[in-house]
C-alpha positions in Angstrom: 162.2 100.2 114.0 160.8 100.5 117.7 163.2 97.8 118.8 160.9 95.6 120.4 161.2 92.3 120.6 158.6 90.6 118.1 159.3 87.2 120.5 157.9 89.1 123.5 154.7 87.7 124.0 155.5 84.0 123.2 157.8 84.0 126.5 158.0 84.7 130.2 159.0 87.9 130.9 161.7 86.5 133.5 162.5 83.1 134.7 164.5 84.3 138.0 162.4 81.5 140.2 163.4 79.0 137.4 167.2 79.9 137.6 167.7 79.9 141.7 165.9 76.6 141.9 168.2 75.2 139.2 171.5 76.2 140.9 170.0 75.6 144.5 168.8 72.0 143.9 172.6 71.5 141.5 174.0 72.4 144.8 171.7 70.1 146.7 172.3 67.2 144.5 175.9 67.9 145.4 175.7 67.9 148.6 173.9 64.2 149.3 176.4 62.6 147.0 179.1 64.1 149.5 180.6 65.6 146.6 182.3 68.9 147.2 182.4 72.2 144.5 185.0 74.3 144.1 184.8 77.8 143.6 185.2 77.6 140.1 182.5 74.9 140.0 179.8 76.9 141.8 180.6 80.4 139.2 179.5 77.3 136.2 176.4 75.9 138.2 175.0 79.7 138.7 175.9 80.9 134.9 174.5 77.8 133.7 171.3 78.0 135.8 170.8 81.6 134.9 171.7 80.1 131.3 169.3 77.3 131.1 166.3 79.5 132.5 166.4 81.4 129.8 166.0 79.3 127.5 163.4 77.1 129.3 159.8 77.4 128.2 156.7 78.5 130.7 155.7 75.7 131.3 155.2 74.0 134.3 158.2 71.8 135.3 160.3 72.7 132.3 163.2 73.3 134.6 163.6 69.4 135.4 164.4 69.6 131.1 167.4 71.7 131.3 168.4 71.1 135.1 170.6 67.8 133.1 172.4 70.5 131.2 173.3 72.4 134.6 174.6 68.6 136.3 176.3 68.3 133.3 178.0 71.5 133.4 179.7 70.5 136.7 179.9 66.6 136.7 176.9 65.8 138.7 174.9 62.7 138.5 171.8 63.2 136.6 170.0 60.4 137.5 169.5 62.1 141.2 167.2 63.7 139.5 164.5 61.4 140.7 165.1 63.2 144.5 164.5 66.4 142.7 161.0 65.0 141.0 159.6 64.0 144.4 159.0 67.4 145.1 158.8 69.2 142.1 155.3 69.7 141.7 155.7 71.6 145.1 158.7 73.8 144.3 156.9 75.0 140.9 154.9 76.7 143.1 157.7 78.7 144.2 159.7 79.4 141.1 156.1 80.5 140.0 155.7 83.3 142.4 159.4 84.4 142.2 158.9 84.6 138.4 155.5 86.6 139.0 156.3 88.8 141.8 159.7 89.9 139.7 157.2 90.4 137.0 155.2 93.1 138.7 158.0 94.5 139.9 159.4 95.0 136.5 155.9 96.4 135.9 155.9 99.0 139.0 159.1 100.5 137.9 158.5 100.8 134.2 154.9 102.5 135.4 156.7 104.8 137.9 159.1 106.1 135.3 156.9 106.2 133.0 154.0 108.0 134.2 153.9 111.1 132.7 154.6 109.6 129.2 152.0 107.4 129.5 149.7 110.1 131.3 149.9 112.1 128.0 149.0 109.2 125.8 145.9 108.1 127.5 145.1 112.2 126.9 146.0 112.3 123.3 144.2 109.1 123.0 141.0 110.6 124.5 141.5 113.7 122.0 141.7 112.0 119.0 138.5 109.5 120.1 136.7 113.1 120.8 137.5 114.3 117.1 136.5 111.1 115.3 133.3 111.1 117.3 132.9 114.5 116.1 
């Protein structure tokens, strides 16, 4: 077994744009009901968040979807919401580049560690398409 994941390529490879925006607009939504978190609550919206984004599909605005499972978590109207939706379509944008730029980030260090692995496979690679030529 090589231990990778057969799921891999169905899903994002992170959703860390997906999961800030969840706990940053929970927070938000707390914050013009005048409602105030304790510690205990914010630890629950962050998990949550985190949570939710993992389990939320690629797709644009999916996070609205499981955001209701994040005000649920910590006793936040849901229908507020509808503030939220207003300005969805710009904030995707964001959560978009957090979630690409933390891909190809993930990228450049598994490249730099892996250089001289993959150096020696594009050469064996080369060798063996040399032989079958032959």
């Amino acid at each position: 077994s090589s231990g990778i994941n057969a799921e891999w390529p169905l899903r994002p490879g992170n959703m860390d744009g997906t999961a800030l925006y969840e706990a940053v607009a929970c927070l938000f939504i707390a914050q013009v009901n005048g409602i105030s978190l304790n510690f205990g609550q914010v630890i629950v919206t962050g998990l949550t968040a985190t949570l939710a984004a993992v389990g939320a599909a690629g797709i644009p605005s999916a996070g609205l979807v499981t955001m209701v499972m994040v005000l649920n978590a910590v006793g936040l109207p849901v229908d507020m919401l509808a503030v939220i939706l207003t300005v969805d379509w710009f904030l995707d944008r964001f959560r978009t580049m957090t979630n690409v730029m933390g891909d190809a980030l993930g990228c450049a260090v598994v490249q730099s560690m892996c250089s001289k692995e993959l150096a020696e496979m594009d050469q064996d690679t080369e060798l063996q398409m040399v032989g079958e030529k032959s």
